[in-house]
C-alpha positions in Angstrom: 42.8 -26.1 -24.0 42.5 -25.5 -27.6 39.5 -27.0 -29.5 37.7 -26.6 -32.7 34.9 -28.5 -35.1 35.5 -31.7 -37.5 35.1 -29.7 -40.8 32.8 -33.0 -42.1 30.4 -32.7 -44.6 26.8 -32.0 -43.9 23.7 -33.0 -46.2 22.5 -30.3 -48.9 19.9 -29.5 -47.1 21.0 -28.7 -43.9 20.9 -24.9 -43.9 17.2 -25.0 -44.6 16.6 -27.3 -41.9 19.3 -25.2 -39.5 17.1 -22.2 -40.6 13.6 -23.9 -39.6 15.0 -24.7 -36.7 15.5 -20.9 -35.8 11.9 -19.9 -36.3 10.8 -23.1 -33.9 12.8 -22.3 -30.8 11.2 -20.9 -27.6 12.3 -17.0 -26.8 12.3 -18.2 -22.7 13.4 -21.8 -22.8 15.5 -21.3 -26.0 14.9 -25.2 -26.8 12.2 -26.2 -29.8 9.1 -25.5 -28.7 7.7 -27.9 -26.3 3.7 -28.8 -27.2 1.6 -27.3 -26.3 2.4 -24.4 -27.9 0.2 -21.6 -27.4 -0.1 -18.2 -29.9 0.1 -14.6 -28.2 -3.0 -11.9 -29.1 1.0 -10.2 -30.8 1.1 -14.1 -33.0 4.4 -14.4 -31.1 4.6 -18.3 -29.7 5.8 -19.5 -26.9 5.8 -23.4 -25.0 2.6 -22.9 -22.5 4.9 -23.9 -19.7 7.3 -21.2 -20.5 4.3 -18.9 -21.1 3.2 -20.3 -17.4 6.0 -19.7 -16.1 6.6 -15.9 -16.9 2.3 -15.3 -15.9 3.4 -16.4 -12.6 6.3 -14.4 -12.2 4.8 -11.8 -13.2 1.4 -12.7 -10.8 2.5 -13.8 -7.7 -0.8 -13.7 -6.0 -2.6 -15.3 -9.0 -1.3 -18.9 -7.6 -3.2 -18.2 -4.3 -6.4 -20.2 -4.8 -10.0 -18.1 -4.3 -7.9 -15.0 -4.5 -9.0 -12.0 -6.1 -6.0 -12.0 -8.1 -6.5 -15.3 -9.6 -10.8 -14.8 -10.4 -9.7 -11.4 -12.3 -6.9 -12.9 -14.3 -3.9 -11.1 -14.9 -1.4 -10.0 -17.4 2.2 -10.2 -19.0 4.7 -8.7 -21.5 5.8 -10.8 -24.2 9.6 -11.8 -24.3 9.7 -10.9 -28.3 8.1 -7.9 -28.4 7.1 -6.5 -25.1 3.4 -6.2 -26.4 1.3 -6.8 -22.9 -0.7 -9.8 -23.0 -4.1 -9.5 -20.9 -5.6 -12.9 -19.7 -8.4 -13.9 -17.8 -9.6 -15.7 -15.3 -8.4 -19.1 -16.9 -4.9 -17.7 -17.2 -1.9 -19.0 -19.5 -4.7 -21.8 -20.5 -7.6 -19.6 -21.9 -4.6 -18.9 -25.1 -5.8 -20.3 -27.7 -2.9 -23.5 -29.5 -1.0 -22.8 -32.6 -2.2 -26.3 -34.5 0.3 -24.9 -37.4 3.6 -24.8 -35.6 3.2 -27.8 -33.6 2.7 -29.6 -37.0 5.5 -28.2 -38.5 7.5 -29.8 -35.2 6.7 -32.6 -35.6 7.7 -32.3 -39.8 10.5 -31.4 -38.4 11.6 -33.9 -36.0 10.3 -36.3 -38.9 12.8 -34.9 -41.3 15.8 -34.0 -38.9 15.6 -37.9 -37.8 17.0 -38.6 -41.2 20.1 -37.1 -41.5 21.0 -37.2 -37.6 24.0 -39.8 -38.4 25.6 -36.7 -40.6 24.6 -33.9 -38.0 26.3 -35.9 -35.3 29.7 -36.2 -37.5 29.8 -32.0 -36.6 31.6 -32.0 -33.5 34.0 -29.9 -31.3 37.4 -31.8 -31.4 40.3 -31.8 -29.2 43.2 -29.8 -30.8 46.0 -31.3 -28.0 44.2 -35.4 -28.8 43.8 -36.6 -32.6 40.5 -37.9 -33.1 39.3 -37.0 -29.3 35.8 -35.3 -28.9 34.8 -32.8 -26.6 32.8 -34.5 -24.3 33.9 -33.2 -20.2 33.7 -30.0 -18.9 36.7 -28.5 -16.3 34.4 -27.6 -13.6 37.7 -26.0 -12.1 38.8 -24.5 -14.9 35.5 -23.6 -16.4 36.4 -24.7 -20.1 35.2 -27.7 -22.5 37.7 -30.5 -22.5 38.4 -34.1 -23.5 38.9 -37.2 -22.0 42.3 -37.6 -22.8 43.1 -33.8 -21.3 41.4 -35.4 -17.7 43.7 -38.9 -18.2 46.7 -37.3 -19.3 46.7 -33.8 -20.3 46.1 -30.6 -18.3 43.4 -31.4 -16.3 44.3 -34.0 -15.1 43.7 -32.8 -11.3 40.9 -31.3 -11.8 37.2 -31.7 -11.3 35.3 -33.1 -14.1 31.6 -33.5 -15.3 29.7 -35.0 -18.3 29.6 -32.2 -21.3 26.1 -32.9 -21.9 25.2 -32.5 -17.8 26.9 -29.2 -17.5 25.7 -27.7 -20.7 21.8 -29.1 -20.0 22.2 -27.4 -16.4 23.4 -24.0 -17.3 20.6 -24.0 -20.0 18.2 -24.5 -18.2 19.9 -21.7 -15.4 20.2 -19.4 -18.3 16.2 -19.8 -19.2 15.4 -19.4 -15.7 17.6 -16.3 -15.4 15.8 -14.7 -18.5 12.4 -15.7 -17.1 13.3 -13.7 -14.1 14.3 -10.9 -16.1 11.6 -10.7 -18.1 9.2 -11.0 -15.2 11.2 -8.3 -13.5 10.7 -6.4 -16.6 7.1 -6.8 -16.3 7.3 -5.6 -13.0 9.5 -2.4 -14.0 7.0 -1.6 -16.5 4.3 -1.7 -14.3 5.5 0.5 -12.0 6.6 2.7 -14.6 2.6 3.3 -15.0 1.4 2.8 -12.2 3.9 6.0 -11.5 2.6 7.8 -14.7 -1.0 7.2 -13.2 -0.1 8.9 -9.6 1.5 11.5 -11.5 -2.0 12.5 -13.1 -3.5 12.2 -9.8 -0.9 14.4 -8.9 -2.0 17.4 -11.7 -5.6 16.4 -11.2 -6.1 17.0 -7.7 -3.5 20.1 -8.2 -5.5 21.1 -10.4 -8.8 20.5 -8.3 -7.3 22.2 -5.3 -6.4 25.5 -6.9 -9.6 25.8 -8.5 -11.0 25.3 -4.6 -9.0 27.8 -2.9 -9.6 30.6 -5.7 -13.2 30.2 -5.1 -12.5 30.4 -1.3 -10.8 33.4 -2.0 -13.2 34.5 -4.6 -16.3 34.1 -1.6 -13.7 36.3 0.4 -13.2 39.0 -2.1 -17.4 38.8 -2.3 -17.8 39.3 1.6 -15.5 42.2 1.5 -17.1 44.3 -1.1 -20.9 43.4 0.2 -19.6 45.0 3.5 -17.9 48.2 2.1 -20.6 49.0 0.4 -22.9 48.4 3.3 -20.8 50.8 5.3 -20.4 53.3 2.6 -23.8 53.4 1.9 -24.2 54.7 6.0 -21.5 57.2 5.3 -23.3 58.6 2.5 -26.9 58.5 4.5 -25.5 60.4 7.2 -23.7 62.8 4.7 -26.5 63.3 3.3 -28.9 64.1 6.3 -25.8 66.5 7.6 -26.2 68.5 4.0 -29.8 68.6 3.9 -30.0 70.0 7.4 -26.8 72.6 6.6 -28.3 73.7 3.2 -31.7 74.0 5.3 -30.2 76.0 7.6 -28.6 78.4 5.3 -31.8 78.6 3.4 -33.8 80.1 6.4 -31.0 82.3 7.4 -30.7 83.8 3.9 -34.5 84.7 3.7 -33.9 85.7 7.6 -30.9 88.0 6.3 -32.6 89.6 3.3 -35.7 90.5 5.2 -33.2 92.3 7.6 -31.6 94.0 4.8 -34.9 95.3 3.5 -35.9 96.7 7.1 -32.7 98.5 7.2 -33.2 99.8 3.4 -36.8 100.8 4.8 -35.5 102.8 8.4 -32.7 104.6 6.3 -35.7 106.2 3.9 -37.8 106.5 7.0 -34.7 108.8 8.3 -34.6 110.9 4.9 -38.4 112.0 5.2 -38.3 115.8 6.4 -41.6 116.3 8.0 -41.3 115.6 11.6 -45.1 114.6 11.6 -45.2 112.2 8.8 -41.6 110.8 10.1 -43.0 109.7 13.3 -45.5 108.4 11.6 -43.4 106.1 9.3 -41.1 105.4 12.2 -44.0 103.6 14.0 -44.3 100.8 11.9 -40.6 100.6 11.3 -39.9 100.6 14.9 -42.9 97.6 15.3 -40.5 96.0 12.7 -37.4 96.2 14.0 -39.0 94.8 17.3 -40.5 92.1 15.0 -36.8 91.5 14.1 -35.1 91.8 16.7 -37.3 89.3 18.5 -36.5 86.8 16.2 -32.4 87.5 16.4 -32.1 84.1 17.5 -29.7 82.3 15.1 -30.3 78.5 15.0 -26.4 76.7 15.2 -25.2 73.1 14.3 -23.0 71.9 17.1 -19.3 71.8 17.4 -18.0 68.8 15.5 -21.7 68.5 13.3 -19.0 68.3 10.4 -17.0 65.6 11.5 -17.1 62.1 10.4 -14.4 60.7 12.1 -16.6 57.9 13.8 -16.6 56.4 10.9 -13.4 54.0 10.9 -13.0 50.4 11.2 -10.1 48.2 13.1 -9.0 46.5 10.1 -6.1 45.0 12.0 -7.8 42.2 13.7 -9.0 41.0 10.2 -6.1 42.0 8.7 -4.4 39.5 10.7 -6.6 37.1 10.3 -6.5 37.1 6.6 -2.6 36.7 6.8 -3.3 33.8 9.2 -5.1 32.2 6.3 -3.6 28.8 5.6 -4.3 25.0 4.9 -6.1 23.3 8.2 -4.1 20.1 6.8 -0.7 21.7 8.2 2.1 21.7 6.7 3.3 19.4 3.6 4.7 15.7 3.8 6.7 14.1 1.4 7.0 10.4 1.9 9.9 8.8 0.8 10.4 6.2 -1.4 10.6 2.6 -0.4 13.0 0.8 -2.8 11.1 -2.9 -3.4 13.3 -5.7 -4.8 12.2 -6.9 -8.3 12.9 -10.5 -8.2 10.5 -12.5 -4.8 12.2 -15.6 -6.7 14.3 -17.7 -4.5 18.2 -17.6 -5.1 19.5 -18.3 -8.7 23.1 -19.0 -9.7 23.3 -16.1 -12.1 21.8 -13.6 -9.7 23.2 -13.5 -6.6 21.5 -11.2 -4.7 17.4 -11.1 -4.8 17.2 -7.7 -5.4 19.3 -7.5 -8.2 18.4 -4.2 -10.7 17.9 -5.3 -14.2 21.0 -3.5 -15.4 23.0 -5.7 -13.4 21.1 -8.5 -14.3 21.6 -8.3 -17.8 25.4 -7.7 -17.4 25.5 -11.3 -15.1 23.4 -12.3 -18.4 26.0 -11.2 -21.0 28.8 -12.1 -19.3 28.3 -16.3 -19.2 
């Protein structure tokens, strides 16, 4: 089926108009905008339905009356430039009207009423039919026709529908379709942070949890050296008493052993004297002496094993172990696993099949119609 437009001529102002027209057409409905129109805090515009309509995509809960959800308000992206859009408790209808654009509609629709007669003259004409409009729509074959290709041309067997019926249905299917994308956008982006927010969590309580166990280990560490110095201040008491009763010891024996040595220096002149008379004289005291010394011969000894300090060890094993048994009383670690969550709860649409449809795919359905 071949078709193409009636090259007619249009009024010299119709590019302005065509131009206006751009600037006046709804991002989600992608018809004029429908009064009221309401401004976004970004001074994008959209209808207030359509704005309605994307809030509660985007806020399921918000529709359940009394819920919490609906008394805190709730929020949304906006289709033109993803800026989000917080409202409150009043929702879509707190936004405050744009006054401006809605008079310029109806400028509009005052001045496009004019020259409609020449605006209608621009139609898609049948290539295959002189004169014949393109007014049907092949529903088997999926392609504009006319009337004459349904009487007597191609498709002729096949299933027909008014032009204008088709075209207002799948417009209306294509706004839905973007509404559900851009509330499953919405939805994307909030997991997005609610997954940056658990991923602070994440280094926070890391964080926090290190800083824990190194002052566990720190009050450790502390424990350990206020016992070894208790214990090596014992080894060093008893050390010291050991020494003090050795040196002790040795003291009286030397002043024992040089008294000795002075008796004996004594006797060996007392044995050079040649007069037998004044030698036994001498010899008496040095004999009492010797007696004197001899009586005291009785060396004081430390005990076998007074040196040793063997019976001071510790059975580190036991805490040994114990400090390797160290570990988290939670057990051992648990990864959940993801649960994958479909993005659209909408009910079946034409151009997505499937409910859970990922936004890539969506957008290619989009594309391709």
């Amino acid at each position: 089926m071949n078709f193409g437009p009636a090259h007619k001529p249009l009024a010299a102002d119709s590019a302005p108009m065509d131009s206006l027209e751009k600037q006046l057409i709804c991002p989600i409905c992608l018809e004029m905008f429908t009064k009221p129109v309401v401004i976004l805090p970004c001074q994008h515009n959209l209808c207030r339905k359509c704005a309605n309509d994307i809030f509660q995509a985007a806020n399921p809960l918000w529709q359940s009356r009394g819920s919490a959800a609906m008394s805190a308000g709730g929020r949304f992206r906006c289709p033109s430039c993803r800026h989000e859009v917080v409202l409150d408790r009043h929702g879509v209808f707190g936004l405050q009207r744009n006054l401006l654009v809605e008079n310029i509609i109806d400028i509009y629709k005052q001045e496009s009423s004019r020259p409609v007669q020449l605006k209608s003259e621009q139609r898609m004409m049948c290539e295959d039919h002189v004169d014949e409009k393109i007014n049907i729509y092949c529903l088997s074959c999926e392609t504009p026709t006319c009337s004459m290709c349904k009487v007597f041309g191609a498709h002729r067997d096949c299933q027909v529908a008014p032009l204008q019926a088709v075209y207002e249905r799948q417009k209306a299917e294509l706004s839905d379709g973007i509404a559900m994308l851009v509330a499953s956008n919405d939805r994307v982006q909030a997991l997005i942070s609610q997954l940056e927010d658990i991923g602070k969590t994440v280094e926070e309580n890391g964080r926090r949890q290190k800083q824990q166990l190194c002052s566990g280990f720190d009050a450790l560490y502390a424990v350990m050296e206020e016992r070894k110095q208790e214990l090596v201040r014992r080894i060093s008491q008893e050390q010291d008493e050991k020494l003090g009763h050795v040196r002790a010891l040795i003291r009286r024996h030397g002043d024992h052993l040089e008294a000795a040595v002075k008796l004996v220096e004594d006797a060996i002149r007392s044995m050079e004297e040649p007069q037998m008379a004044v030698f036994l004289q001498n010899t008496k005291e040095v004999f009492q002496k010797i007696g004197d010394a001899a009586g005291t011969s009785a060396i004081e000894r430390t005990e076998p094993g007074y040196e040793s300090m063997a019976h001071f060890v510790i059975d580190s094993d036991a805490v040994t172990s114990g400090l390797r048994a160290i570990d988290f009383q939670a057990g051992e670690r648990r990864v959940l696993p993801l649960r994958l969550l479909p993005l659209y709860t909408h009910k079946s649409h034409p151009l997505f099949p499937s409910s859970s449809l990922c936004p890539t795919d969506a957008h290619n359905t989009l594309s391709s119609q």
